[in-house]
N, C-alpha and C positions, 0 to 999 in steps of 0.2 A: 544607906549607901546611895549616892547619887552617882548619876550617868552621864561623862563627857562624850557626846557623842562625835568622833573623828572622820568628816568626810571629805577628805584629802584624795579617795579613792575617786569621788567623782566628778572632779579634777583633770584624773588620771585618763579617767577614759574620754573626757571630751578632749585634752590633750593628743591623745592616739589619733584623732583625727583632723582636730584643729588648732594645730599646736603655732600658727601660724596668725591664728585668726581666732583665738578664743574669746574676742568679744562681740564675734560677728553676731549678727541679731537671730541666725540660726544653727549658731553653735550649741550643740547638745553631750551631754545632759547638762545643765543649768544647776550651777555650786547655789546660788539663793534658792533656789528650789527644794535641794536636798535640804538647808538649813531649813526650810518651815515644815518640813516633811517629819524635820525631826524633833522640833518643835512638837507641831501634833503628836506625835510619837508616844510624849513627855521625856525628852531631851532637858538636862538638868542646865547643862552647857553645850556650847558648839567648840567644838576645835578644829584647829585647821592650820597648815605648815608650810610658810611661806620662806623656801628652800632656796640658798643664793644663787643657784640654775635655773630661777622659777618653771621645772622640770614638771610641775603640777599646777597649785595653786599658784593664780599672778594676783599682783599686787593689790587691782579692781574690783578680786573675789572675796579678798579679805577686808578690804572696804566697804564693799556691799554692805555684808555680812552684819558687819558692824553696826553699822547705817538702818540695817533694816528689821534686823531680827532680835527681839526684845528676850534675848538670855544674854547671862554671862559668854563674851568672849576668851577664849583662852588659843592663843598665838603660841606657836611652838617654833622656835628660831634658834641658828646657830649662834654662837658666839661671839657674833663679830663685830666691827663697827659699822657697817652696811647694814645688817640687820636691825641695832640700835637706830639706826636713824629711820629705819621703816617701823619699827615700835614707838617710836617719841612722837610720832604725827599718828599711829593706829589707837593710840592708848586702849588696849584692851585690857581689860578687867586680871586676866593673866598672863601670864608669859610661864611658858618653862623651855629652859634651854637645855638642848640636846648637840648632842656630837654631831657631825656632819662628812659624809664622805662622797665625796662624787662617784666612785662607783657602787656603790649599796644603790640595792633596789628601794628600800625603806630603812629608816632609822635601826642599825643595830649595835648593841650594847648601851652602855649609861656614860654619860661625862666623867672626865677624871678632874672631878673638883680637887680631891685633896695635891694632884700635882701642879692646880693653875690657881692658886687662892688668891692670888692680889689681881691677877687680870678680872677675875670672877666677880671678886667683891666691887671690884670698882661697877662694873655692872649691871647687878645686883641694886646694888646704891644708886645708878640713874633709874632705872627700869622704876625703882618702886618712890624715888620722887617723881618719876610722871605718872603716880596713881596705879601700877599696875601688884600688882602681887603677883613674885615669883617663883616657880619650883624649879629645884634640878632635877632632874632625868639622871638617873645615876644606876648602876648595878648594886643588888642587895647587901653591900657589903661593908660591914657598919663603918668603918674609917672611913667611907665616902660619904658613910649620914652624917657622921661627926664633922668631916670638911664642911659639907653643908650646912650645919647650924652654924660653924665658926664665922663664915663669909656675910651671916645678916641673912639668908633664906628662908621664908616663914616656911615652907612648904618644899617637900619631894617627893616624885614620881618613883618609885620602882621600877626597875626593866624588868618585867615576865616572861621574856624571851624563850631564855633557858628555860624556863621551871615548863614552860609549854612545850617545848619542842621534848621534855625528857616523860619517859615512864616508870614504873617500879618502883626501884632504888632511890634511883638519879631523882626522880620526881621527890620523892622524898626527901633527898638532900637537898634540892633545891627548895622545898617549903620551908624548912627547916631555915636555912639561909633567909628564906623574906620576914620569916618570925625575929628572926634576930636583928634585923634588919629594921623591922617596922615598932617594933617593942624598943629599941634603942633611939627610933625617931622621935617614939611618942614620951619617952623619959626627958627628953631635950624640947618638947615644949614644939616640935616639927607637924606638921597638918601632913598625914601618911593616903598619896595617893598609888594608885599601879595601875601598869596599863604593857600591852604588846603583847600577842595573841593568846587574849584573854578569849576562851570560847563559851559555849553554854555546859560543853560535855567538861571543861577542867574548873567548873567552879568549886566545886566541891570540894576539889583539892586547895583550890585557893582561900573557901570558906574559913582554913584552919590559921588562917594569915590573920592577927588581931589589928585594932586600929586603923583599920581602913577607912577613910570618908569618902573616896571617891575612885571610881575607874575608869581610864581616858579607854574607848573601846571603837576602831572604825573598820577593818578589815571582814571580819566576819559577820556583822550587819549590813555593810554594803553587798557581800555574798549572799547572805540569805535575802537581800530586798530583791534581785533578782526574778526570785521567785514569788516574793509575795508580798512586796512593796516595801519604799525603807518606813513609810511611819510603824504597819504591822510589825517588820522586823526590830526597829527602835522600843515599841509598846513589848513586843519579847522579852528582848534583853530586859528592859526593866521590871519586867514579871520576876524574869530568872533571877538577878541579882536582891529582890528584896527577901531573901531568905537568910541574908547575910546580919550575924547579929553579934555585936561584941560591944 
């Protein structure tokens, strides 16, 4: 199981106060920072989501990044043609596109590939002649893994969303959904990643998910670095998730 490590969060909070000036020489906390932090961590990738409100990461950060930090990149971007033109000069190693709503605090739900497949694919199609390989961000629902392969996508993200925010039951039917979900991906020849508040306390629940390669994971290791640094928190999470075996 490998770890995309997502530090979009510290972004966020240099934003909170230098949303003006975030390339001032003492703007803090410093996005290349957290990228080598997480690097030492063992950080499998970096991710990071350069948003058409640059409401977090700006354009410099994800440059950086690029520029300096010897993992895979993986860019997560709306659908747009703005965004494509900030992809076709970033060539990062990935892309996965997600929904995008100006008032959402953070990305929520999956892209509706099976209702935009010729915008998509076209997409799709440039993204991965400038060398990047691309996933969709999508909700566990197999007609959107199936749109997904249709469109030429090696690769999809699951939205974990739901299955985190529910318990009992619901949690139940919501794993039950990413099984079907990830097992329909992997019949189709799909690279099956998940990510969105993925914790330490609901892996377990998650463990039961087959065909997993990968989980984009940023909110709750930027919380826990808080306390006890993000490489310590990074080397965590990757403690926790190698129990995962399918």
């Amino acid at each position: 199981m490998l770890l995309g490590v997502n530090i979009d969060h510290v972004a966020t909070l240099r934003q909170a106060r230098y949303a003006t000036m975030p390339d001032a020489p003492h703007a803090e906390p410093r996005v290349l920072e957290a990228a080598r932090a997480a690097l030492e961590g063992g950080a499998d990738s970096i991710t990071l989501h350069v948003r058409e409100d640059r409401r977090h990461m700006q354009d410099a950060d994800a440059f950086a990044v690029r520029r300096e930090i010897p993992l895979p990149l993986n860019l997560e971007m709306g659908a747009t043609q703005a965004m494509l033109d900030v992809a076709l000069k970033l060539k990062p190693d990935y892309v996965c596109l997600v929904p995008e709503r100006r008032q959402e605090i953070t990305t929520e739900g999956g892209l509706d590939v099976a209702g935009h497949r010729d915008s998509l694919r076209e997409l799709v199609a440039a993204l991965q002649a400038n060398g990047s390989r691309v996933s969709m961000f999508i909700d566990p629902d197999v007609c959107q893994v199936e749109a997904s392969a249709a469109i030429g996508a090696p690769m999809i993200e699951l939205h974990t969303g739901r299955f985190a925010n529910t318990l009992g039951a619901e949690r139940n039917a919501e794993v039950e959904r990413l099984i079907a979900a990830a097992t329909r991906g992997h019949e189709l020849g799909l690279e099956v990643h998940a990510g969105h508040g993925i914790q330490i306390p609901n892996l377990a629940d998650l463990n039961r998910v087959p065909y997993l390669s990968e989980l984009n994971i940023g909110h709750t290791i930027i919380a826990r670095a808080v306390f006890i640094g993000l490489t310590a928190a990074v080397r965590e999470m990757k403690a926790a998730i190698s129990s995962y075996r399918w």
